[in-house]
N, C-alpha and C positions, 0 to 999 in steps of 0.2 A: 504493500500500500504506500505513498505516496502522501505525505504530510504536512499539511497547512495549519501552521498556526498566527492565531491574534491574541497578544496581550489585550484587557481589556480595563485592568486596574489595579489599583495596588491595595496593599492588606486590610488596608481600615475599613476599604465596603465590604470583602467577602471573608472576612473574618480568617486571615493569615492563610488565604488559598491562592495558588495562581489561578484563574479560567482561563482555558483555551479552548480552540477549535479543531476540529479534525477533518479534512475533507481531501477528494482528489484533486480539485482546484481552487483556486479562489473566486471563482466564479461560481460554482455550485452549491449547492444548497450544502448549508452545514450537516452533517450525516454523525457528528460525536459531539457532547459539551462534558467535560471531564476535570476533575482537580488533579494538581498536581502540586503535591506539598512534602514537607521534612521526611514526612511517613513513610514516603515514595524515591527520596534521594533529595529533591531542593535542598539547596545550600540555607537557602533563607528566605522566611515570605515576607518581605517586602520587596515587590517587584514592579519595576514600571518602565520595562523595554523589554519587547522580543524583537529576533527579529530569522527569518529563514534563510539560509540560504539553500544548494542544491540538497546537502544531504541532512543538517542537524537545525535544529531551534537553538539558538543562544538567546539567552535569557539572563539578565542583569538582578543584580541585587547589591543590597549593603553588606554582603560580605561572601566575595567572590564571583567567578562569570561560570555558571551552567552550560551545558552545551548537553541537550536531549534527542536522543534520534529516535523519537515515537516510540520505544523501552527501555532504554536504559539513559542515565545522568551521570556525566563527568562533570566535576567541581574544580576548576582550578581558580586556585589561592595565589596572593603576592607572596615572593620570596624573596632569599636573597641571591639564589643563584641566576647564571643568565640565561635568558631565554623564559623568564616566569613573569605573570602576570606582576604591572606596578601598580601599588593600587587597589583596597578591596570593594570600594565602594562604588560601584559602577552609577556615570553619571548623567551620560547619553545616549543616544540609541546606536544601534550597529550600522556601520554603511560598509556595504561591497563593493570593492575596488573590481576591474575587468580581468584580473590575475586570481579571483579568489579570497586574496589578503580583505580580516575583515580590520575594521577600523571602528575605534571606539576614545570615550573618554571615562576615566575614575577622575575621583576627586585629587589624586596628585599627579595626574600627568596624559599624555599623548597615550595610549597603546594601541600596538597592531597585531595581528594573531595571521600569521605566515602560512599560508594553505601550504606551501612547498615543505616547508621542515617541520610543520607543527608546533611551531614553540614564537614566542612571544619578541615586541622589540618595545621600546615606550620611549618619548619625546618629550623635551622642555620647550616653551617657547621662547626665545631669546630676543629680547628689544635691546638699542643700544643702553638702555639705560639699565638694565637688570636681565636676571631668568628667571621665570616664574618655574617656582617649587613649589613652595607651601600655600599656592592659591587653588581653587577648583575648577579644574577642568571641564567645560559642556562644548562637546562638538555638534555642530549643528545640523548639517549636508558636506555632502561631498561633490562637489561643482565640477562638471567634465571628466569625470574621473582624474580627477589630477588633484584639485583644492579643498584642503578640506578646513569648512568653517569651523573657529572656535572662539570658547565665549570666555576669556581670563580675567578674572578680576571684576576690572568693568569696562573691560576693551576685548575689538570683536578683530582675529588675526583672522590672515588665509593663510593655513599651511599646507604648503607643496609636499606632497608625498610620493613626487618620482625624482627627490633631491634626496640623495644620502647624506649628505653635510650642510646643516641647514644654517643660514646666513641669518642675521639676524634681523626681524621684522617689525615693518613698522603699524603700527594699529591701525584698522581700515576707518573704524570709529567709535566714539565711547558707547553702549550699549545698556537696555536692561533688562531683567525677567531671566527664568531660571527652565521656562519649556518654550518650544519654536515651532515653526512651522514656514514652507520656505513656498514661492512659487518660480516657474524657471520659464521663460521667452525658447521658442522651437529651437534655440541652438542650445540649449542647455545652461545658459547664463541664469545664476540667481536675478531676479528682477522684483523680488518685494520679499520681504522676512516681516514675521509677526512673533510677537515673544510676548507674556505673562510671566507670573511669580506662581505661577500654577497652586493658585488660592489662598497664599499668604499675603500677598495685598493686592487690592485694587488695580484692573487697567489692563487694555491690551495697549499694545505699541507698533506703530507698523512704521517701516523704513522701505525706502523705493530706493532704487539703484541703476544706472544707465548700465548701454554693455558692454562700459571700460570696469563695473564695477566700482563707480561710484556715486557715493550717498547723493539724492537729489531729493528726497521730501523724508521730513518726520510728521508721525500725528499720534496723538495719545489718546484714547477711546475708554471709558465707563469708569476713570478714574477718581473721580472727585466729585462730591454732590455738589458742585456748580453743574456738569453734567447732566443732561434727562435720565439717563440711568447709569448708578456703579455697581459693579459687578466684579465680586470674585473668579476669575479664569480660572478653570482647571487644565481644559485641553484643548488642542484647535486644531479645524481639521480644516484644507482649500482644495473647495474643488477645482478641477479643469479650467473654468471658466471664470474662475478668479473669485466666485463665491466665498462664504467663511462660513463655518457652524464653531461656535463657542460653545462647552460645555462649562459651564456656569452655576455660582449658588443662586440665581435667578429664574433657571430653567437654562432649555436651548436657545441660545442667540443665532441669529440669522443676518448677518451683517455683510453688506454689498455697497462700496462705494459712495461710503459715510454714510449709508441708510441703515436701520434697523431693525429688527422684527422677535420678540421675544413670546418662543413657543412654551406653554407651562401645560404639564401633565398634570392628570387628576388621580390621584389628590395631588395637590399644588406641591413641586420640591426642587431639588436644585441638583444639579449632575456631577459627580466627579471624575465622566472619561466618558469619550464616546472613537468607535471606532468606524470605518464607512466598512459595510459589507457589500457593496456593490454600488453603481454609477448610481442607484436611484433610494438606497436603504443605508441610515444611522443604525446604530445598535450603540445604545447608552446605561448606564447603570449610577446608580447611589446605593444609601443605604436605606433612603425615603420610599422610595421609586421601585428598587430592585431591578431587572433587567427589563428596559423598554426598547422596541424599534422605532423608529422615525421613518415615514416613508416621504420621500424629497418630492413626487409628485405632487400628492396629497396633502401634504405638510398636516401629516395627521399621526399623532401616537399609534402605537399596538404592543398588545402581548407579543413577545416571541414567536414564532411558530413551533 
C-alpha cells in the first residue's frame, strides 16, 4: 500500500495523539483515520509538521525527528557525533530538495537529512555582524529548489543550499510571526508570504515581493481593536488563486484582497488547524468543534464523512 499522510494538529486538541490519514493518493477519499502515539513508537506528542516524501512520513516534534513508513518508527535524537541530528526541537516543516535531501529547521540551527548517506548535516546563518546559535530556527519554503527561507531572530535570510561554504548573509528583511505560509508566481518565485504567532498574539502579516525578491508592500490584518476584527491565527492555508483561509479563535476566516469573511460553526468556536483535502474541501478541528469539513463551494460546514 502506498501512504499519504496529513498532520492535522498538535497535542492540546486531541489529547497527546498524532491524527493522520491513510490513502492511495491524495486525491482520494481518505480510506484510514488512525492515532499514532508513545504507545506505538512517537518520540513525542507534541507534533505540528509532517511531511511525505517517496517512501517515509517524517514527523517533527519537541524532542526528536520521526521518520514512519506506515509500520514501523525511527526516532533520531541530537548528538554529538557527526552526521546526527542538531537540535531536538523541530521547528518547521520539511521541504524536499530534487536530490531527495530533506530540509528542515530545530530550534538551534539549519538541518539536512542526506537521502544518499542517511545521516544528517546542520547550518548557522552567518551575517557580517554575528552567527546565529542560540536563536531559533523556522525555515519557511524552499524557492526553486535552491533557496531556502529562514526566519532568525527577527530577520528573514535566503539560504543557498547548493553552496557548501556558505558566505555570509545579509537579511532580506526584519520579519514577524512564528507559522507561514508562502504563494509563488509560475516561475516559482516567492511572490507574497503570510506569517502569524500561530495564537499567541494577534495579526496576520503579509509581505509582497517582486521577482528580484524584493520586499515591495507590508500590511498587518486583525491585529488591534482599532481593526473590525482581531483575531488569534493558528494556521493559514492559500489557495491557487491567491485566496487565504485562517484558522482562527474567531472561526474560519476567509480573507481575499483586504476583504473578509468570517465563517462560524454551530455551536459557535474557534479552530486551531485546518488542512485542505482537496481543491474544493477544509478539514479543520479544535477542541470546541472537534473534527469539521468546510466545503469551499458551498462555504458550508459538515461532519466528516
Amino acid at each position: 500500500m502506498v501512504y499519504n499522510f496529513y498532520l492535522l494538529i498538535r497535542q492540546s486538541i486531541f489529547l497527546g495523539c498524532l491524527l493522520f490519514f491513510s490513502s492511495v493518493s491524495a486525491q482520494n477519499a481518505v480510506t484510514h483515520i488512525g492515532l499514532l502515539g508513545t504507545e506505538n513508537g512517537l518520540s513525542q506528542t507534541t507534533n505540528a509538521y509532517i511531511y511525505q516524501s517517496k517512501s517515509f512520513a517524517w514527523i517533527s516534534s519537541i524532542d526528536g525527528l520521526n521518520r514512519f513508513d506506515g509500520r514501523n518508527n525511527r526516532i533520531y535524537k541530537p548528538g554529538p557525533a557527526s552526521g546526527t541530528l542538531h537540535g531536538g526541537n523541530i521547528q518547521s516543516p520539511f521541504f524536499e530538495a530534487s536530490n531527495g535531501d530533506i530540509w528542515f529547521s530545530t530550534d538551534q540551527a539549519i538541518n539536512v537529512y542526506r537521502a544518499e548517506s542517511g545521516k544528517f548535516e546542520h547550518f548557522f546563518i552567518q551575517s557580517d555582524r554575528q552567527t546565529y546559535v542560540d536563536e531559533t530556527y523556522r525555515a519557511i519554503c524552499l524557492e526553486q529548489d535552491r533557496f531556502l527561507w529562514v526566519h532568525v531572530d527577527t530577520l528573514l535570510f535566503k539560504f543557498d543550499i547548493r553552496r557548501t561554504s556558505q558566505q555570509p548573509l545579509e537579511p532580506v528583511h526584519a520579519i514577524d510571526g512564528a507559522q507561514y505560509a508562502v504563494q509563488y508566481d509560475a516561475q516559482g518565485h516567492v511572490i507574497r508570504l503570510l506569517s502569524c504567532y500561530w495564537g499567541a498574539a494577534p495579526g496576520l502579516y503579509e509581505y509582497f515581493y517582486d521577482s528580484t525578491g524584493h520586499l515591495t508592500q507590508k500590511n498587518v490584518w486583525f491585529d488591534r481593536p482599532g481593526n473590525p476584527v482581531t483575531a488569534l491565527i493558528q494556521q493559514i492555508h492559500i489557495q491557487a488563486d491567491g485566496s487565504v483561509w485562517l484558522a482562527a479563535d474567531c472561526g474560519l476566516i476567509e480573507f481575499h484582497q483586504g476583504r473578509y469573511q468570517i465563517h462560524r460553526p454551530k455551536p459557535a468556536g474557534g479552530f486551531n488547524a485546518l488542512i485542505a483535502l482537496a481543491d474544493s474541501m477544509l478539514l479543520l478541528g479544535s477542541i470546541e468543534t472537534g473534527l469539521l469539513q468546510f466545503d469551499l463551494h458551498r462555504k458550508q460546514f459538515q461532519a466528516p464523512d
